[in-house]
N, C-alpha and C positions, 0 to 999 in steps of 0.2 A: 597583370591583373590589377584591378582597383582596388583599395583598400576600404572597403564597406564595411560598417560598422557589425551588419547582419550581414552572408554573404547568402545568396539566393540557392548557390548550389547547394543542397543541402533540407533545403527548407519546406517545412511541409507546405504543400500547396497542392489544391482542387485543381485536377489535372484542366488544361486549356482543351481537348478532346473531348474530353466526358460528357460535356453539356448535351451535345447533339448524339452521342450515341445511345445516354440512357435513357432520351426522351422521344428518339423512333427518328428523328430528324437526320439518320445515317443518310451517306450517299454510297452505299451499297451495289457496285456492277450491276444486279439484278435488278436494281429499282427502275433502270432507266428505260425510257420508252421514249423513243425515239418517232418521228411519223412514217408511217408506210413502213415499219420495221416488220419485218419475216422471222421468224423462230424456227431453229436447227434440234433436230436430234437424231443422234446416231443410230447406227445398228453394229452392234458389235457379236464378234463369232464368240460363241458358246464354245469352242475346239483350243484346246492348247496347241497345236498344232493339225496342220491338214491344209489339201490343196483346194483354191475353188476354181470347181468347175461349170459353175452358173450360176447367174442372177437373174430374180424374175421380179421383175420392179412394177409393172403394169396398174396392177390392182392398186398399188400405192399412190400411184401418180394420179390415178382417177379418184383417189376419194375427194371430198371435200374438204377445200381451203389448202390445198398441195398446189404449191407454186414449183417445185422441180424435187426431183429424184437423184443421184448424182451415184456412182460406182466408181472405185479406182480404176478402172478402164476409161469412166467420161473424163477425169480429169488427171489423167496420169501425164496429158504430156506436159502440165503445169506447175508438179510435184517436183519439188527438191531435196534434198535431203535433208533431215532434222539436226542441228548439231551436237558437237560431244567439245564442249570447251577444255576438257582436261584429259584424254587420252592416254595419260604418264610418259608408258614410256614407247607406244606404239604410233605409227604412221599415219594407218588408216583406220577405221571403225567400220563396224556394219552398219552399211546403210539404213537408215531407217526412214519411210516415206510418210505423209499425213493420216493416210492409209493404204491398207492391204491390196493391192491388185491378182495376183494368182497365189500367195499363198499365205496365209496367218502363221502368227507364232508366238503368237498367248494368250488365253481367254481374256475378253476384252476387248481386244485390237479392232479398229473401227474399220467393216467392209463396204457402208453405203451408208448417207446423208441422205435427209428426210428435212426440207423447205416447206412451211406452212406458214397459212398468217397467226397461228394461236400453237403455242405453244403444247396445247393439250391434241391438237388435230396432228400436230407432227409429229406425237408422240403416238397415235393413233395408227397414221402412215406409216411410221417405222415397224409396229409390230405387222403389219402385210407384209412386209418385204420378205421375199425366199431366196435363200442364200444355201447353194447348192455345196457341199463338202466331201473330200474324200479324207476322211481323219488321216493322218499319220502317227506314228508312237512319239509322244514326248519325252525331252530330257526334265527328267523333274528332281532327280536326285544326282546332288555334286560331285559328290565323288565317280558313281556311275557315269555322269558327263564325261570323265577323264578318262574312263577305261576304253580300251581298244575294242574298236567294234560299236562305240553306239552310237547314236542316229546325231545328226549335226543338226545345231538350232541352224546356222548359216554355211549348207554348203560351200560355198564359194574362200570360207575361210581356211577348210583343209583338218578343221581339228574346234573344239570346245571352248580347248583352251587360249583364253583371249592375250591375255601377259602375265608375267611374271615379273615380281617389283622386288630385290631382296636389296635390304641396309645392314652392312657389317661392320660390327664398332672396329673393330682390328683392320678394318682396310678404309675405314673412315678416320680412323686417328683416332677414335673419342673413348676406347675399350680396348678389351683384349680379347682372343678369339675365344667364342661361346662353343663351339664344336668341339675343341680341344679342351677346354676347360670342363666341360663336362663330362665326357671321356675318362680324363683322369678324377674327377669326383668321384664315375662311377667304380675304377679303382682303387679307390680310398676308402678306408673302412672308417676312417674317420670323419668323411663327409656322406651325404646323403642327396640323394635323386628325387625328385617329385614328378611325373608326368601325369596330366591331366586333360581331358578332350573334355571344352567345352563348346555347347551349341547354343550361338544367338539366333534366337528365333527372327522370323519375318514380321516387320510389322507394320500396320497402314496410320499415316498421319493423320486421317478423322479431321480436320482443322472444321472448324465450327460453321465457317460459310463456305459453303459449296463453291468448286468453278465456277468463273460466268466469265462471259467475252460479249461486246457491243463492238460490233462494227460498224463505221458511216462511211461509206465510198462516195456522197452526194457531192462534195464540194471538192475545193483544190487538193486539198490536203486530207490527207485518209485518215481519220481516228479511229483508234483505237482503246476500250477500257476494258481492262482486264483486271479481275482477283488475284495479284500476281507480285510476288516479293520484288522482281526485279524489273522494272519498267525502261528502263535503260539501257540494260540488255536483251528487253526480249526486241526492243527497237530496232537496236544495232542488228543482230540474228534474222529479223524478218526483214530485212531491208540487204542482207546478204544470202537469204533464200531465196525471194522472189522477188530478185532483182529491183528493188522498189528504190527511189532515192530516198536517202534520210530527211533530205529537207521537205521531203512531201508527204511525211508519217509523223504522226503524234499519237501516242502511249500513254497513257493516262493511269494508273491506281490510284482509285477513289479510295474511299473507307475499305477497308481486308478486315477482313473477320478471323485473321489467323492465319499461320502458314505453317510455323516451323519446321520450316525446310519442303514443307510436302509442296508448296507453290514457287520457288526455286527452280524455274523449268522455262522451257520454252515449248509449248504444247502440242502434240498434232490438232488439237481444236482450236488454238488459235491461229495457226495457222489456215486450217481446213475454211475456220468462220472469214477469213479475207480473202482466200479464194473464191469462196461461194460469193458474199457480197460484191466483189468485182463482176465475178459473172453477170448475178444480177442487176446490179447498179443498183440495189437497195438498201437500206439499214438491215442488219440482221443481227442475234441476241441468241447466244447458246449458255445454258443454265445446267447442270448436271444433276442428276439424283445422287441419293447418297451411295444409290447400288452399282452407279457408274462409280461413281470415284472410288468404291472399294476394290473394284476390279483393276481401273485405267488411268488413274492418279499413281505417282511412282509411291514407292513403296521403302522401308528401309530395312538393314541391318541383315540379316540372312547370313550367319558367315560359320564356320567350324573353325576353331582353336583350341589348336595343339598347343599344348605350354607344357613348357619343363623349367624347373628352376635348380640351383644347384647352389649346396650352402654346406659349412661348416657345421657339427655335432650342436659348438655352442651358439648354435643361429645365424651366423654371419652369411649372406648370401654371397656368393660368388658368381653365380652364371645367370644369367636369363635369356632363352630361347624361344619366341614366340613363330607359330607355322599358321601362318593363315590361309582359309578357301573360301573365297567370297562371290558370291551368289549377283553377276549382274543385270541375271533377267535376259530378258529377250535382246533386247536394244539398249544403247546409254542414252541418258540424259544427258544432263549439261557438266555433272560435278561426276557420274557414276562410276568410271575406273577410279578414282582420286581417291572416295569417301573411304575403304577402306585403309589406306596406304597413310589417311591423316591418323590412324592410331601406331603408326610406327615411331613416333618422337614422344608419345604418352605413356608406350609402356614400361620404361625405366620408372614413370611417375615420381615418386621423391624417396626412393629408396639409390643408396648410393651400389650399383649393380657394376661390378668390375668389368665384365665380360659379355657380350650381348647381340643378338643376331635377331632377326625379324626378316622375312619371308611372308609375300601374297601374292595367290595364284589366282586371277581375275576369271569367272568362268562363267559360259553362256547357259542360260536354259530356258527351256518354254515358260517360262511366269513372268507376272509384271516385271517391269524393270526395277529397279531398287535407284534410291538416288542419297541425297545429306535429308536426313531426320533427326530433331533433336541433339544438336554433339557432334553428327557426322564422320562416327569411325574410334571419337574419343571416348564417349561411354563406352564403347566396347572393348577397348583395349584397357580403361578402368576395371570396369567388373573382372577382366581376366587377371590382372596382376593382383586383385583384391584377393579375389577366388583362391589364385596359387597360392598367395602369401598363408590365407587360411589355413590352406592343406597342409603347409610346410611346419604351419605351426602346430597342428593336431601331429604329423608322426613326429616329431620331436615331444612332443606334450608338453608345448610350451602356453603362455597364457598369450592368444594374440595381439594385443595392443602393444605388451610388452619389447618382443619380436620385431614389431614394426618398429618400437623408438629403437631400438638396436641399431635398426640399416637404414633410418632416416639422416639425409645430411641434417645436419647441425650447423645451428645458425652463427658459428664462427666458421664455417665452412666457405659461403659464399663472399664472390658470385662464383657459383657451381656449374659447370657445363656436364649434363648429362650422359649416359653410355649412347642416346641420341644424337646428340650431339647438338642441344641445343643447351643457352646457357643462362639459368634460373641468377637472378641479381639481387636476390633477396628474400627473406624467409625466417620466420621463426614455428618451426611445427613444433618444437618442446613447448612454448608459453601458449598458445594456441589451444593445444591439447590439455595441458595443467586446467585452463579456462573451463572447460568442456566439460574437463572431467568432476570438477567441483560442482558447477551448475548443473548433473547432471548425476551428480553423487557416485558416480562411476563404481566403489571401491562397497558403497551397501547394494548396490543390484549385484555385482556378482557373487555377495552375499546372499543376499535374495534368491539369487538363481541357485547355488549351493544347495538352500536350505530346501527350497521346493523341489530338487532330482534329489535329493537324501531322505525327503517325506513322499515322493512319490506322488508330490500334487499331482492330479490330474490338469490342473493347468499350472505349465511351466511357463519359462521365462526365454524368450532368444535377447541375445544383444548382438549386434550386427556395427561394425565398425568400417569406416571407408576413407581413404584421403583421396582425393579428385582435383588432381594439376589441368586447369582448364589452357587449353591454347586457342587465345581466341585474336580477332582481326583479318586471319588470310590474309597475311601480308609480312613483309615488304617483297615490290614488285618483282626485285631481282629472285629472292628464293624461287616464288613462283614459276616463275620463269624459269628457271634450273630444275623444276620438279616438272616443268612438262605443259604447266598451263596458257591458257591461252588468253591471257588479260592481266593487268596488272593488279596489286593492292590499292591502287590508289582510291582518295574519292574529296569529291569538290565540294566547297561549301563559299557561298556569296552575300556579303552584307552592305545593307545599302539604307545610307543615312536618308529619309526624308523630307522634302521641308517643312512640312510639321514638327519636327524632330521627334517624329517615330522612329520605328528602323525596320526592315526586314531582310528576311533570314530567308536566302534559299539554301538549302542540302541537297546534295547526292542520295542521301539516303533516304530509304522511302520505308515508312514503318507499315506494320499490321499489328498493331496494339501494346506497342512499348511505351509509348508517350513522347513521341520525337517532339512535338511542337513545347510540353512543356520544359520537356529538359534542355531544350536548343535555348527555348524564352529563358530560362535561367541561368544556362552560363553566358549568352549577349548580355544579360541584365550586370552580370559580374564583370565583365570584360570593357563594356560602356559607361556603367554607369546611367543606366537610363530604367526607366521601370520596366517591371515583369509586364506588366498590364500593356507597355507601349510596343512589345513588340509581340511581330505576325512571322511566323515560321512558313514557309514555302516550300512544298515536294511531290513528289508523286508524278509530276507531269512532265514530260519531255520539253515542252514547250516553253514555261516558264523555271523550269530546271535541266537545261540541254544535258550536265554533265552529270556521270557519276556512276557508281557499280553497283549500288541499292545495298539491301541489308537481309544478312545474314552470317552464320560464321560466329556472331557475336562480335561484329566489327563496327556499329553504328558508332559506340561512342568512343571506343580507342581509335579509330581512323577519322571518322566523320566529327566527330566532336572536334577532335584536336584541328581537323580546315579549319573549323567555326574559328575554334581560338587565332587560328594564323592570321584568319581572314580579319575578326576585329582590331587583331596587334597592325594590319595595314591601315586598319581603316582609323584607328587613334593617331598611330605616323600621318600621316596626311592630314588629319585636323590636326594637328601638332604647329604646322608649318602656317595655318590659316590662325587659330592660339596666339601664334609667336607677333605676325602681321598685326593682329586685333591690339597686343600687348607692348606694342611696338618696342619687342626684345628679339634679340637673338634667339634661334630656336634650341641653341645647345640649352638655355638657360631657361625652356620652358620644362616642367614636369607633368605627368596625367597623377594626380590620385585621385580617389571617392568622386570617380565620375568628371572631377573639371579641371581646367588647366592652369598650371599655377606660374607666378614668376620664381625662379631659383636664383640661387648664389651667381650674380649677376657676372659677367664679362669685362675687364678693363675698358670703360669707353660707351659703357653701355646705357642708352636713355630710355630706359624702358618705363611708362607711367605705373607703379606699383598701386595706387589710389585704386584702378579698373578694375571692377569684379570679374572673378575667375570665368572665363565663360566653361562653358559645358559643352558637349559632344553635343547636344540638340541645338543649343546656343550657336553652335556652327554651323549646325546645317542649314538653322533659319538664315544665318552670312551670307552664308556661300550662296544659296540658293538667289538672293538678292544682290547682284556682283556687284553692286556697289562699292560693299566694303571690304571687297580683296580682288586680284586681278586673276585668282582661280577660277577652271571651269565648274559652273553650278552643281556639282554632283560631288559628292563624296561617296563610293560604291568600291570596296574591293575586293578579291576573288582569292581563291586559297586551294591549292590539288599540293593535299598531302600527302607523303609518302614516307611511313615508319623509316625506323635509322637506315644505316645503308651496311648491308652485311657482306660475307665474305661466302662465295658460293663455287661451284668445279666450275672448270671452264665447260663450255659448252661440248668441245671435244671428247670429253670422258662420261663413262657409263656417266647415269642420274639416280641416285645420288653415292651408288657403291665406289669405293675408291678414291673418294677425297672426301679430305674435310669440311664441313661449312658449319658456321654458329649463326644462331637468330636471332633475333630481340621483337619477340610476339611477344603481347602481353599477356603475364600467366598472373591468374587466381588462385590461390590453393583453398578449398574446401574440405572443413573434417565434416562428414557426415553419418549420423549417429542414429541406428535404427534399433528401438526397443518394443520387441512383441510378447 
């Protein structure tokens, strides 16, 4: 990196976004209007479950401005299956098609398309449509799903239950066994048992701007825009469903108005919106209400946890056993068996836990699917170990914060490999906490609090305390890949000197409201040496960003950031060589600081004219560009597919992940957060 007097990362700056968002100048999916474009809208079954056995479309297709009507019967033999990129530890998945042909199986599920020229006439045509049903009893509660005897979301699968994912420290290496250890707790009068059944509710992601999907079938190449975190993948996915070639599909995220996780998908309406449009050969634009997407957007979290934890009289934890049952809907998504199974490395969090077992039994039922929301698996395995820690601390009648610096490693500890077995590299929660607790006077609120349960105020006081180990990036490729996934960590980023001596910046990753272009423009600024102002960030498009696995996970700037850095440290090597030519030195004896290239501690032999000002990284590109004065090709442009350190994982031979060891190197955050009511 350059040595800048100010460095830019860092620095407040008027996001390079903002301009056109807060002044209506979005490019919004929804906005676009295309010529001769037709409007889709669904019809979706009111039935968590049931067979159909007819459709009466007639009325529909006659009203006015109904260009087609379409049932999964007219286009069933053009349906493919929707994918599941993370399946864990099973085969196959239940088929899921764009829609329903003879039987539904979650309110929601779309049974027939409604083609208008106006959006409000197709939404007109949909409500004619009869869609004839013969209900069936739904799985709507978890547990019930497992018991013998009840109704199967997917016969064809024999049973509910989809898989089972257990990680054992004692047959991982990283622990001791949690079954035995708590066992004999429960024998010991000197230790103590906590069991506790906690239930994560269901919850809808709401993201601010609605689906929308614009398809143009008109010309060679099929565009596609979509509201959609991952444009890169939904590429790749619709070009291996309907058989499309990749180089004849372009995927566009314009402006996203939000996703967190809830747009992470690859959709039956995006899908269904290219079907329809090829048929017709038109432009076509599907927009959802927000009372679609509460029903038929994925959904998150749903899961029951069982937690037992096991500790010593004087607090010392010894065991933690988390049992999970997780809720995945009718059909998977893209990440849907996974999201649970990522809170299995979270829940030791930073408490030093000897002994440790985790278990998740993935289970089908009639409701939406569930997919990554917010965290994806790690709030919830947070709140649980929060939770228990609590409990353990009220039958003990200990003060909880206290409890917690008890079984917290310590920051002469590391680097620390968890009863997870994955391996934290640094950390101080005692000075952290000391911080927290002063700004925040920690030691008079529960004075405070004291004072008002001993007066019997009518308004009391809660203080709520949390530590939250973030795992974030999804990544490195190899893990992945040993847990089951089907894509790697990696992701691409491209910087390309202009002969203006501007720069730009392509990424992998495609934002919905983080601020990818200013933060990208700020570390090139730091890495070059060239102004914030001169440079233009590129993403979202397939086209002019071919590579990349978009954003989510919290991976943009620990994976994506660091291409950036790789990509500029090629693209300084290479003006280094053109530097050296200009300075007529040797290239050992050139350096980069504060943006330009300087002459160093010169070579035996060496005629280098030290008088020439240093050029600059733009200074080069105007060079190069003019070959006159170097024999290099005019471009300076290089490219960067990063992929976090390289870890150690089971052979592929052995269960995934039980029975061997593996360590990680994800980047973790640790967060105290401090709730006072």
């Amino acid at each position: 990196m350059t040595s800048v007097a100010e460095p830019e990362v860092g620095k407040a700056r008027t996001r390079k976004e903002d301009a056109r968002l807060i002044t209506g100048r979005t490019r919004w999916t929804d906005n676009l209007v295309l010529a001769g474009m037709q409007h889709i809208s669904m019809v979706r079954s009111p039935y968590a479950s049931a067979r159909i056995t007819g459709a009466h479309v007639e009325a529909a297709r006659a009203m006015p401005g109904v260009s087609a009507v379409y049932t999964g019967a007219d286009l069933d033999a053009e349906q493919s299956g929707l994918p599941c990129g993370w399946p864990i530890n099973a085969d196959d998945t239940p088929p899921r098609h764009v829609f329903a042909v003879d039987t539904v199986r979650f309110a929601g599920e779309i049974v027939a398309v409604v083609v208008a020229r106006t959006a409000v006439a197709a939404r007109d045509a949909a409500d004619a449509v009869e869609i004839d049903y013969e209900p069936l009893t739904p799985v709507l509660d978890l547990e019930s799903a497992l018991s013998e005897g009840s109704p199967l979301v997917h016969a064809e699968m024999g049973s509910n239950k989809w898989a089972f994912f257990p990680f054992d420290a004692a047959a991982a290496g990283s622990g001791g066994d949690a079954t035995v250890a708590i066992a004999a707790a429960e024998a010991d009068p000197d230790q103590i048992v906590v069991k506790r059944r906690f239930r994560q509710q269901r919850l809808i992601p709401a993201f601010m701007e609605p689906r929308s999907v614009v398809v143009d079938p008109t010309s060679e190449q099929l565009t596609v825009w979509s509201s959609t975190q991952v444009p890169h993948i939904l590429k790749t996915m619709m070009s291996v469903t309907l058989g499309l070639s990749e180089s004849k599909l372009r995927v566009i995220a314009p402006d996203v108005g939000g996703g967190f996780g809830g747009k992470l998908q690859v959709t039956p309406e995006e899908v269904l919106s290219v079907l329809v449009s090829r048929r017709l050969g038109r432009p076509v634009k599907w927009t959802e209400t927000r009372s679609e997407s509460l029903v038929s957007a994925h959904h998150g979290r749903d899961q029951i946890q069982d937690i037992t934890i096991a500790a010593k009289r004087d607090g010392t934890i010894t065991a933690l056993r988390a049992e999970l049952i997780a809720d995945m809907g009718a059909y998977f998504g893209l990440f849907t068996p996974a999201v649970p199974v990522f809170g299995c490395f979270i829940f030791p969090a930073i408490y030093k836990i000897p002994a440790y077992l985790f278990t998740c039994t993935d289970v089908m039922t009639n409701k939406t699917p569930t997919d990554a929301y917010r965290g994806a698996g790690r709030p919830e395995a947070t709140f649980a170990i929060e939770r228990i820690v609590d409990e353990l601390a009220v039958e003990l009648g200990r003060e909880p914060l206290e409890l917690r610096e008890q079984n917290w490693i310590k920051n002469t500890e590391f680097p620390y490999t968890n009863a997870g077995g994955l391996t934290y590299d640094s950390g101080n929660y005692e000075a952290a906490t000391e911080k927290a607790k002063e700004i925040f006077d920690y030691d008079g609120l529960r004075a405070e609090q004291r004072r008002r349960r001993e007066a019997k105020d009518p308004v009391q006081l809660g203080i709520g305390i949390s530590t939250f180990t973030e795992m974030c990036g999804l990544a490195p490729s190899r893990l992945l890949g040993a847990l089951g996934a089907g894509a790697g960590g990696w992701e691409h980023a491209s910087v390309r000197m202009l002969a203006t001596g501007k720069v730009e910046v392509v990424t992998g990753s495609s934002p919905h409201g983080q601020g990818h272009e200013t933060a990208w423009s700020q570390i090139a600024a730091d890495q070059l040496g060239v102004p914030f102002e001169d440079i233009e960030v590129l993403h979202g498009d397939t086209q002019s960003s071919p590579k990349g696995l978009d954003t989510y996970g919290s991976r943009s700037l620990p994976v994506g950031g660091i291409a950036l850095v790789k990509a500029c440290e090629k693209v300084v090597a290479k003006a280094k060589r053109v530097a050296a030519h200009l300075l007529e030195a040797s290239e050992d004896d050139v350096e980069f600081d504060a943006g330009r290239f300087s002459f160093a501690a010169p070579t035996p032999g060496c005629r280098s004219r030290k008088s020439r000002s240093p050029p600059s990284c733009r200074t080069i590109s105007r060079r190069v560009w003019n070959r006159r004065w170097t024999p290099m090709p005019p471009s300076i442009r290089r490219t960067s597919l990063f992929h976090m350190a390289p870890i150690s994982v089971p052979p592929r031979s052995t269960p995934k992940p039980a029975g061997s060891a593996f360590a990680s190197t994800f980047v973790w955050t640790t967060w105290a957060k401090w709730s006072i009511r």
